[in-house]
MILUMGU-514742 format. One record per residue (C-alpha): residue number from 1; x, y, z; residue in one letter. Coordinates in pm, whole numbers, plus 50000, padded with zeros to 5 digits. Example, Ala and Ser with C-alpha at 12.3 -4.5 7.8 and 13.67 -1.06 7.14 Angstrom:
2
<gulum: 1, xx: 51230, yy: 49550, zz: 50780, vexti: A>
<gulum: 2, xx: 51367, yy: 49894, zz: 50714, vexti: S>
//
This chain:
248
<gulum: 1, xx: 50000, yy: 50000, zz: 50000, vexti: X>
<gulum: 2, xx: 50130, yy: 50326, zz: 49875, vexti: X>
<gulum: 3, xx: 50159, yy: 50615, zz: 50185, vexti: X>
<gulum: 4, xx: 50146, yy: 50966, zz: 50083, vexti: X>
<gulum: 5, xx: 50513, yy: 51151, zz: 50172, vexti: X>
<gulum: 6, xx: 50510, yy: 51320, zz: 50499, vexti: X>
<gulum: 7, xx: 50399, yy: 51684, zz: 50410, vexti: X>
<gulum: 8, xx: 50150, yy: 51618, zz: 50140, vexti: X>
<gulum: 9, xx: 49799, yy: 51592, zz: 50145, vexti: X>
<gulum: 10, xx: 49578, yy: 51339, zz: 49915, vexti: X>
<gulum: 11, xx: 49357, yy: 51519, zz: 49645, vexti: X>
<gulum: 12, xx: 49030, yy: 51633, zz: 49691, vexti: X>
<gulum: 13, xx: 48855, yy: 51537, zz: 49466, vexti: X>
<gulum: 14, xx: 48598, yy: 51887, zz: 49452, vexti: X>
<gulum: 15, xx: 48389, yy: 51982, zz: 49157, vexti: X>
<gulum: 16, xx: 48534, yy: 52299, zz: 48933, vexti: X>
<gulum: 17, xx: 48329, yy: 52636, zz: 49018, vexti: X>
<gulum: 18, xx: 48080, yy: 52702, zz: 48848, vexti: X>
<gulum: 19, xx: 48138, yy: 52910, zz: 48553, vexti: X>
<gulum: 20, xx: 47950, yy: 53198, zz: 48643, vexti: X>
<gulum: 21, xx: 48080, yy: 53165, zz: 49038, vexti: X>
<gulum: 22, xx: 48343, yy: 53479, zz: 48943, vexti: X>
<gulum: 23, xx: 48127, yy: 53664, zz: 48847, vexti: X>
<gulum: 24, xx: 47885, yy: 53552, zz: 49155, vexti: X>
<gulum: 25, xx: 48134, yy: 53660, zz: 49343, vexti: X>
<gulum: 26, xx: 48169, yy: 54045, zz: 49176, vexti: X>
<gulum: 27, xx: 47792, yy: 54099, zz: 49174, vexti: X>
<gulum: 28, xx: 47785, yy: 54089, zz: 49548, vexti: X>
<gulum: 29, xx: 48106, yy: 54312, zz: 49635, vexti: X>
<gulum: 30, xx: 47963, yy: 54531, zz: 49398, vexti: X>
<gulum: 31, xx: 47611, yy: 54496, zz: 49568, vexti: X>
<gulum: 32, xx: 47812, yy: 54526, zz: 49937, vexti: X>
<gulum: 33, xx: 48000, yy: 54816, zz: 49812, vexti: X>
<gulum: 34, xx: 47686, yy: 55029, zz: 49685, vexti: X>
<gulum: 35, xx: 47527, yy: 54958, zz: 50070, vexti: X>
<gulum: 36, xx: 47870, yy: 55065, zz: 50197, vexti: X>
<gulum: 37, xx: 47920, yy: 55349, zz: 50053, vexti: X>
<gulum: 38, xx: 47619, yy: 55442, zz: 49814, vexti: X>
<gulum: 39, xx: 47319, yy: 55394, zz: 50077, vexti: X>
<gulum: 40, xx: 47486, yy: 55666, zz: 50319, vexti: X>
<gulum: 41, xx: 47519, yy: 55897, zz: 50090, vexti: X>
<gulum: 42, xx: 47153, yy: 55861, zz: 49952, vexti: X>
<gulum: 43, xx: 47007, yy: 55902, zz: 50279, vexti: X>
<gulum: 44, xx: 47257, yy: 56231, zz: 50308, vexti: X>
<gulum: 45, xx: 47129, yy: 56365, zz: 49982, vexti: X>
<gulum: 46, xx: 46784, yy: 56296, zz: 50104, vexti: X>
<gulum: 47, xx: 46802, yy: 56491, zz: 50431, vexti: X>
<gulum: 48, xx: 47007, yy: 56771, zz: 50259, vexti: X>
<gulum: 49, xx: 46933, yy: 56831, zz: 49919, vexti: X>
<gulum: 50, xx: 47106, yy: 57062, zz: 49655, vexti: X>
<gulum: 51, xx: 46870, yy: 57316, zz: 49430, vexti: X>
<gulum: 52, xx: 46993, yy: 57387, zz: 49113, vexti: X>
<gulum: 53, xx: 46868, yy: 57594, zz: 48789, vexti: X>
<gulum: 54, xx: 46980, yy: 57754, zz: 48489, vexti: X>
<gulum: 55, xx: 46946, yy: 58093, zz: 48534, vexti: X>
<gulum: 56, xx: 46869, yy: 58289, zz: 48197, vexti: X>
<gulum: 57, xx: 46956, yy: 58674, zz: 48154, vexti: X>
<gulum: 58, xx: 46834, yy: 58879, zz: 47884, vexti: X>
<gulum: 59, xx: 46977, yy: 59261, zz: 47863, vexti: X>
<gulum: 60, xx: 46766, yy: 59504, zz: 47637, vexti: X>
<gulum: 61, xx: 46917, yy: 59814, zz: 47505, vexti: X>
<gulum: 62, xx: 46796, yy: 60075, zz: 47282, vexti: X>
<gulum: 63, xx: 47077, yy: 60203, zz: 47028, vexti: X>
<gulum: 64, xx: 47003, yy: 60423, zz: 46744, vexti: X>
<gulum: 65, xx: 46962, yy: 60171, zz: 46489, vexti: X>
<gulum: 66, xx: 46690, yy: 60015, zz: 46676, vexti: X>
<gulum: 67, xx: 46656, yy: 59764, zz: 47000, vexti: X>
<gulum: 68, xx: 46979, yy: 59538, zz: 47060, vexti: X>
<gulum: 69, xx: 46978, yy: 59239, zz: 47287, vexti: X>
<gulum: 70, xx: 47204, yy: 58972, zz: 47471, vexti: X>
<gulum: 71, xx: 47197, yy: 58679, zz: 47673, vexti: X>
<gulum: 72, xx: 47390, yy: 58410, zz: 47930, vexti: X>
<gulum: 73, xx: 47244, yy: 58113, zz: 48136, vexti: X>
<gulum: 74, xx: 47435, yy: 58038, zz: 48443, vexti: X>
<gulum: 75, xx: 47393, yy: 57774, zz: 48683, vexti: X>
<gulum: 76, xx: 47346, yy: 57830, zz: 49064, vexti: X>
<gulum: 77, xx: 47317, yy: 57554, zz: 49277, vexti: X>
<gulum: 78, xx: 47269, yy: 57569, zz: 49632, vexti: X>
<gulum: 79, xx: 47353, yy: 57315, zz: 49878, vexti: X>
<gulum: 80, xx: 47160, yy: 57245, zz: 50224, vexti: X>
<gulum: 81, xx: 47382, yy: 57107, zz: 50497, vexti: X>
<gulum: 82, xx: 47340, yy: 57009, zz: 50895, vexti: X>
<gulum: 83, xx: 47303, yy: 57280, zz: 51113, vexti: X>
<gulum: 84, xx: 47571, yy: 57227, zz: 51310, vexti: X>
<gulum: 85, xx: 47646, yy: 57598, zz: 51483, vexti: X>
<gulum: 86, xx: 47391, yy: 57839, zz: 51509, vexti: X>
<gulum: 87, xx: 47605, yy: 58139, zz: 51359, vexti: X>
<gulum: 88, xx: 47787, yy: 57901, zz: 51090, vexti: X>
<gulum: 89, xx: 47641, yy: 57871, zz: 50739, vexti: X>
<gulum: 90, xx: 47477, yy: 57550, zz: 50665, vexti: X>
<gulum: 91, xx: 47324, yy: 57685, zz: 50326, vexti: X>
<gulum: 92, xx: 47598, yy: 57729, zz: 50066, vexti: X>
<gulum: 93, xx: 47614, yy: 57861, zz: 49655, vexti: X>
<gulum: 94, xx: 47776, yy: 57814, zz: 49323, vexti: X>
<gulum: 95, xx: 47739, yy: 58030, zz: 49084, vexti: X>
<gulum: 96, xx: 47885, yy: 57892, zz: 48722, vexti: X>
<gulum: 97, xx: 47872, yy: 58080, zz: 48350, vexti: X>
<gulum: 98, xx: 47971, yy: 58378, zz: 48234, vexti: X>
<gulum: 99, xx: 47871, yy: 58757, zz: 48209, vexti: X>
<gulum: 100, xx: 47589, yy: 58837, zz: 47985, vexti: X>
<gulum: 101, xx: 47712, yy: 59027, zz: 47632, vexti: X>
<gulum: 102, xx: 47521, yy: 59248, zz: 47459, vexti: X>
<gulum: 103, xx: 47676, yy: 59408, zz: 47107, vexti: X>
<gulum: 104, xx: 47558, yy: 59717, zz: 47063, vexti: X>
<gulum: 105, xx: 47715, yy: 59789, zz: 46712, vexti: X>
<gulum: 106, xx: 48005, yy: 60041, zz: 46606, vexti: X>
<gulum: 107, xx: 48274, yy: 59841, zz: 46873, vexti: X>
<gulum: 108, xx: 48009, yy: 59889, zz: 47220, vexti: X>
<gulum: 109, xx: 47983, yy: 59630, zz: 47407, vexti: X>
<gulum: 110, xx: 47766, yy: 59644, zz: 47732, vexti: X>
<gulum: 111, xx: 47825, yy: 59341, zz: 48020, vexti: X>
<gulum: 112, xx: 47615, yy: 59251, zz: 48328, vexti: X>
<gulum: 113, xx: 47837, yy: 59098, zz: 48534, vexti: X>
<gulum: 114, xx: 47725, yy: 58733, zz: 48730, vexti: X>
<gulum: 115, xx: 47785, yy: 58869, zz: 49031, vexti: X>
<gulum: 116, xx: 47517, yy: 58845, zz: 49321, vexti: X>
<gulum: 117, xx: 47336, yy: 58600, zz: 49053, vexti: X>
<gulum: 118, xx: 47300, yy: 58343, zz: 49315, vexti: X>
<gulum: 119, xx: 47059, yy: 58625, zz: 49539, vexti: X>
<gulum: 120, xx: 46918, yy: 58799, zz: 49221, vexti: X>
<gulum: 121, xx: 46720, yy: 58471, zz: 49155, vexti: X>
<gulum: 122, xx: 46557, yy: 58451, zz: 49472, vexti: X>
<gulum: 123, xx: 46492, yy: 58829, zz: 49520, vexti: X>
<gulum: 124, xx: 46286, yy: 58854, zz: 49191, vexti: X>
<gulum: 125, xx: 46145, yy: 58476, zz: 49220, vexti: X>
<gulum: 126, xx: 46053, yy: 58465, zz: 49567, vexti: X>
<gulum: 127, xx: 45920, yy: 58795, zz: 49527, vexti: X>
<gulum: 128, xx: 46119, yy: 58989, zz: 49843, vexti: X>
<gulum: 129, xx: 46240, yy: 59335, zz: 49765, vexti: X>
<gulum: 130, xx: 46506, yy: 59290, zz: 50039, vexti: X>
<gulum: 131, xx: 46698, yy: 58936, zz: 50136, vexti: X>
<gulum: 132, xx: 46772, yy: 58855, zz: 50423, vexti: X>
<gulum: 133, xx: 47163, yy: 58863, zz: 50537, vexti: X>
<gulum: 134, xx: 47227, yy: 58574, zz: 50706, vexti: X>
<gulum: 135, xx: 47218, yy: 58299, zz: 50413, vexti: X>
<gulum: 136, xx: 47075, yy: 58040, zz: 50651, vexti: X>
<gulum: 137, xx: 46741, yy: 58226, zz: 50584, vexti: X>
<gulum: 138, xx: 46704, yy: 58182, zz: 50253, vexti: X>
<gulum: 139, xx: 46624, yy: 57863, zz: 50221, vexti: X>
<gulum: 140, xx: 46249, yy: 57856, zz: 50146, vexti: X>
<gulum: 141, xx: 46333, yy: 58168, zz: 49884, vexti: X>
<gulum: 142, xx: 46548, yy: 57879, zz: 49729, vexti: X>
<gulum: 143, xx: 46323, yy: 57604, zz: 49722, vexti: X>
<gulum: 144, xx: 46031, yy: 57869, zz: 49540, vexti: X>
<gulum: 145, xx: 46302, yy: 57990, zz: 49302, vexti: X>
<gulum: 146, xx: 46388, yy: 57593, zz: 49211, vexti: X>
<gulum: 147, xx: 45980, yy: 57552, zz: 49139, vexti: X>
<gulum: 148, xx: 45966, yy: 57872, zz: 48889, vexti: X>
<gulum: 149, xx: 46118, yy: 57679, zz: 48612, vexti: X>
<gulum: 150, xx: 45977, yy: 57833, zz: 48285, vexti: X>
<gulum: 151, xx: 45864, yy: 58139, zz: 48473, vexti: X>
<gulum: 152, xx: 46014, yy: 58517, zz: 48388, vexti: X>
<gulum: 153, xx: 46001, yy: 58810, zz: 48538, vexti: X>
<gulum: 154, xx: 46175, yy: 59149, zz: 48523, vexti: X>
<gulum: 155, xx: 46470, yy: 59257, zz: 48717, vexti: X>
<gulum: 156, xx: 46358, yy: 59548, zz: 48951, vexti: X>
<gulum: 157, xx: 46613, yy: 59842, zz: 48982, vexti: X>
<gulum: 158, xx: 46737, yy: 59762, zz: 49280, vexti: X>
<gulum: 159, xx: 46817, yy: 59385, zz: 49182, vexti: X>
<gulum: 160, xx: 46984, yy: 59460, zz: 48876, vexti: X>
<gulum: 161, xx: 47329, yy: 59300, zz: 48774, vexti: X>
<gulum: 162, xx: 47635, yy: 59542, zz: 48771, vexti: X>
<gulum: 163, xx: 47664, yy: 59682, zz: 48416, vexti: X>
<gulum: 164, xx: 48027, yy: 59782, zz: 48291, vexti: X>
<gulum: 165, xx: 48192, yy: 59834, zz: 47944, vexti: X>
<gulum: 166, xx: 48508, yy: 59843, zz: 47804, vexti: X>
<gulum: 167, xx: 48646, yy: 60242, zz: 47640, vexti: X>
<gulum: 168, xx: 48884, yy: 60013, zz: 47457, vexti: X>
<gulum: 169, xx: 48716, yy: 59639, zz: 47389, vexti: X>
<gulum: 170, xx: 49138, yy: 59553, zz: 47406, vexti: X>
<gulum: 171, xx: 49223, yy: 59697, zz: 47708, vexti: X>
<gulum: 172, xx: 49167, yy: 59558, zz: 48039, vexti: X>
<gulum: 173, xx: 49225, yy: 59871, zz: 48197, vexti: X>
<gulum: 174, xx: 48922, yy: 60106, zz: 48027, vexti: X>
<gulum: 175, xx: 48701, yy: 59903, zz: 48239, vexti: X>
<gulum: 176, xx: 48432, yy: 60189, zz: 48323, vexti: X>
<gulum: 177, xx: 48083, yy: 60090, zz: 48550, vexti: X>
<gulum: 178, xx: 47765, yy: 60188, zz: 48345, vexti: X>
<gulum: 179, xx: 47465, yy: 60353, zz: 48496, vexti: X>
<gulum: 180, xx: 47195, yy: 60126, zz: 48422, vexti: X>
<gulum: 181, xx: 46973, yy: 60528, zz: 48414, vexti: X>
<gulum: 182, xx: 47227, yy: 60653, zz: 48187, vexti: X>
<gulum: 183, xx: 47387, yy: 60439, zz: 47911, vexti: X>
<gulum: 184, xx: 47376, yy: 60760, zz: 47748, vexti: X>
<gulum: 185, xx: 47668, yy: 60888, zz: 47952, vexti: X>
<gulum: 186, xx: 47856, yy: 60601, zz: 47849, vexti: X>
<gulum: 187, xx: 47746, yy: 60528, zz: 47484, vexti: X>
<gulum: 188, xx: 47633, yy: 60855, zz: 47371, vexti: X>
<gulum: 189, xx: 47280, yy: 60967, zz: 47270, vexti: X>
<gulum: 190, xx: 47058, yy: 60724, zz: 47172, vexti: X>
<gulum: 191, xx: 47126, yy: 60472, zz: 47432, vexti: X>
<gulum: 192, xx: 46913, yy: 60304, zz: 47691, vexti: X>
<gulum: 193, xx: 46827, yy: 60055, zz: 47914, vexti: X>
<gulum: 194, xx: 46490, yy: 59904, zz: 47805, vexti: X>
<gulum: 195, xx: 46501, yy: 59603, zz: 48060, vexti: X>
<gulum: 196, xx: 46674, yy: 59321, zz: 48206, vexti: X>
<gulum: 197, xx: 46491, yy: 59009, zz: 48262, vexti: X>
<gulum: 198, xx: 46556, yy: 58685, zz: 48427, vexti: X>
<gulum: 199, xx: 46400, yy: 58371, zz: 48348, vexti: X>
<gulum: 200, xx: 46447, yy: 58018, zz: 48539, vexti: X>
<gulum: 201, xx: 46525, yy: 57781, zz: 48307, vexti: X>
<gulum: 202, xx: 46677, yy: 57386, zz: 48197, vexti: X>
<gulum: 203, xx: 46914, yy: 57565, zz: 47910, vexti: X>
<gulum: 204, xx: 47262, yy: 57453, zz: 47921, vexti: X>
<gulum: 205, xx: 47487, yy: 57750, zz: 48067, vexti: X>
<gulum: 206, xx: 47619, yy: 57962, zz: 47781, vexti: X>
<gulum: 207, xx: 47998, yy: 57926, zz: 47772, vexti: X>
<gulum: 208, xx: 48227, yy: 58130, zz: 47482, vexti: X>
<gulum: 209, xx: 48074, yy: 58455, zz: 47431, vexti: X>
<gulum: 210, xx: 48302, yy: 58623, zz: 47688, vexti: X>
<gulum: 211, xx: 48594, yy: 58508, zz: 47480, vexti: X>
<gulum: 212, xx: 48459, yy: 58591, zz: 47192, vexti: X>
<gulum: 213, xx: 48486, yy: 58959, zz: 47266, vexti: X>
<gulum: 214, xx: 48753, yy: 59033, zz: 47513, vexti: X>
<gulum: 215, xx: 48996, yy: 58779, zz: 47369, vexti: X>
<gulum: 216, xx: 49276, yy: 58851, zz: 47654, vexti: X>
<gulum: 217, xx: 49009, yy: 58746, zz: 47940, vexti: X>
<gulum: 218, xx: 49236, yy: 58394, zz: 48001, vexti: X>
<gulum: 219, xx: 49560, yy: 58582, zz: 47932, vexti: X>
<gulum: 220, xx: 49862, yy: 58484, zz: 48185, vexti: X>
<gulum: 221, xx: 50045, yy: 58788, zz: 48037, vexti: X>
<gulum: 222, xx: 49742, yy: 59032, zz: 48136, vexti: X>
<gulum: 223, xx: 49667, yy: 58876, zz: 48489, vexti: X>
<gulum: 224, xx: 50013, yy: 58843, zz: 48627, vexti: X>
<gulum: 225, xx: 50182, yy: 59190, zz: 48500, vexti: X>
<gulum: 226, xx: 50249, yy: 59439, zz: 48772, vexti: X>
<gulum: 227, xx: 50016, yy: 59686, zz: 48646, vexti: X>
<gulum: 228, xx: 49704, yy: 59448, zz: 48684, vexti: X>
<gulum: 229, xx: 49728, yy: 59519, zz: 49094, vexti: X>
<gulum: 230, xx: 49724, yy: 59851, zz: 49042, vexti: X>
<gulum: 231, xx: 49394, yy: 59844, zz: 48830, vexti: X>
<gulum: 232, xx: 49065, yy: 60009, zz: 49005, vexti: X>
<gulum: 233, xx: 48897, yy: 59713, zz: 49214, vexti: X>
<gulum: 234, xx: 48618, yy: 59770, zz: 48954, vexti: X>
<gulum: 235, xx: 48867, yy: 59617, zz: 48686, vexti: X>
<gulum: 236, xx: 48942, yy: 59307, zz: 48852, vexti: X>
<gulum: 237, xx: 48596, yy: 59250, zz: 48945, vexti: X>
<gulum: 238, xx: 48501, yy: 59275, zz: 48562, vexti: X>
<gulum: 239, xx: 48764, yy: 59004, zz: 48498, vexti: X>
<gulum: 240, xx: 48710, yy: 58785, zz: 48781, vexti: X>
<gulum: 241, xx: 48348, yy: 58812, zz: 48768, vexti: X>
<gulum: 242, xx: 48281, yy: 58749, zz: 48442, vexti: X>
<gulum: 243, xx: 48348, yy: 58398, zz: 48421, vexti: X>
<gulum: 244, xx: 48428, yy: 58246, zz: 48714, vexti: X>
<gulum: 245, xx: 48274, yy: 58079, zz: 49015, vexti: X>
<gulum: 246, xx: 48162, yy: 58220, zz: 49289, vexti: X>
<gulum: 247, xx: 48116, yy: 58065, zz: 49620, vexti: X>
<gulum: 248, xx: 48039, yy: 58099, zz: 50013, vexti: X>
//
C-alpha cells in the first residue's frame, strides 16, 4: 500500500466552480460596496438636498439703429447642509457661467456681470424686495426659486446685475461701470436701458461669448503683469466676475 510523503495531502477530489461563480462573486462586492458606501450617501442627499437651475439673463438696450439684445444662462446651485452651529452657514452657493454680452454695434459692448446671481434669483422669484443677510434664511426663497422653472420676470432696479463696458474692447484697463439710468453717459445719445429680465430655466449655461469679445480674458500675460494690481477694484471684478465661480 502506497503512503502519501510526509507533508503532502491526498487530492480532493471537489467539483470545478461554476462558471459563472466569478462573476457571483463580483455581483455581490459590487452589491456590498453600493450599501457601503452608496446607501449613506443617499440618505445624506435625502436629508440635505442641493437646488439647482439655469438661470437665463436677457439685457435690452435701445441704440440708434433700433433695440439690441444679449443673453447668458448660468447655473446656481445651492447646497443644504446640517446645522451644526447656530452662527455658521449650513446653506451654501455656486454660481457657474459667464457675464451676459450684449453688442451694441460700432465696437460697444455692454456686460452685466454674474455677480450676486445666486441672490438675484431669489429676490425677483421669491418675490422679496430685500433678502435677508444671514444665508441660513434663505432657504424657502430657494426652494420657490427651484419651482419657477419656465417662469420670467423682470429685474427690479434695485436687483439689477452690475453693468460695465470696456472704452477700449482691448484693454483691460478702460474698464468703466455703466449707469443702468444713463447708458447715454457712456454710449452717447441714443442709448438706453429698456430692461433686464431673468427667466428660470433647463438651458445649458452659455459658455464662449466672453471670449469671443475680450479675447485677453484667460491671458497669463494680462493677469500676472504688475500693472494688473494697480487696476481700480472695479477692473478686477470685471475680469474675475465674468466667468468664474463664485462661492460661500
Amino acid at each position: 500500500m502506497d503512503h502519501p510523503r510526509p507533508g503532502t495531502r491526498p487530492p480532493v477530489n471537489a467539483p470545478p466552480l461554476a462558471p459563472d461563480t466569478p462573476r457571483r462573486l463580483g455581483r455581490a462586492v459590487a452589491l456590498a460596496v453600493l450599501v457601503v458606501i452608496g446607501l449613506p450617501i443617499a440618505i445624506w442627499n435625502f436629508y440635505y438636498p442641493t437646488y439647482s437651475w439655469g438661470q437665463k439673463t436677457v439685457v435690452t438696450v435701445m441704440t440708434p439703429e433700433g433695440e439690441r439684445s444679449g443673453s447668458a444662462v448660468v447655473q446656481v446651485s445651492w447646497k443644504d447642509g446640517p446645522d451644526l452651529l447656530a452662527d455658521a452657514p449650513h446653506l451654501k452657493y455656486e454660481v457657474r457661467g459667464e457675464a451676459t454680452v450684449v453688442d451694441l454695434g460700432n465696437g460697444k459692448y455692454l456686460f452685466a456681470l454674474i455677480k450676486g446671481a445666486e441672490r438675484r434669483g431669489l429676490a425677483v422669484f421669491g418675490g422679496q424686495a430685500e433678502l435677508p443677510r444671514f444665508t441660513n434664511s434663505l432657504l424657502p426663497l430657494v426652494k420657490t426659486t427651484a419651482a419657477s422653472r419656465g417662469e420670467s420676470s423682470e429685474v427690479p432696479p434695485i436687483h439689477r446685475p452690475l453693468l460695465v463696458t470696456f472704452a477700449d474692447i482691448n484693454d483691460p484697463a478702460s474698464v468703466a461701470r455703466v449707469d443702468p439710468d444713463d447708458l447715454a453717459a457712456s454710449f452717447g445719445e441714443g442709448y438706453a436701458l429698456s430692461s433686464i429680465a431673468l427667466a428660470i430655466t433647463d438651458e445649458w449655461v452659455t459658455k464662449g461669448r466672453v471670449e469671443a469679445v475680450l479675447v485677453w480674458i484667460n491671458s497669463d500675460e494680462v493677469l500676472k503683469n504688475p500693472v494688473w494690481s494697480s487696476l481700480p477694484s472695479l477692473a478686477q471684478t470685471a475680469i474675475l466676475g465674468l466667468k468664474r465661480p463664485i462661492g460661500e
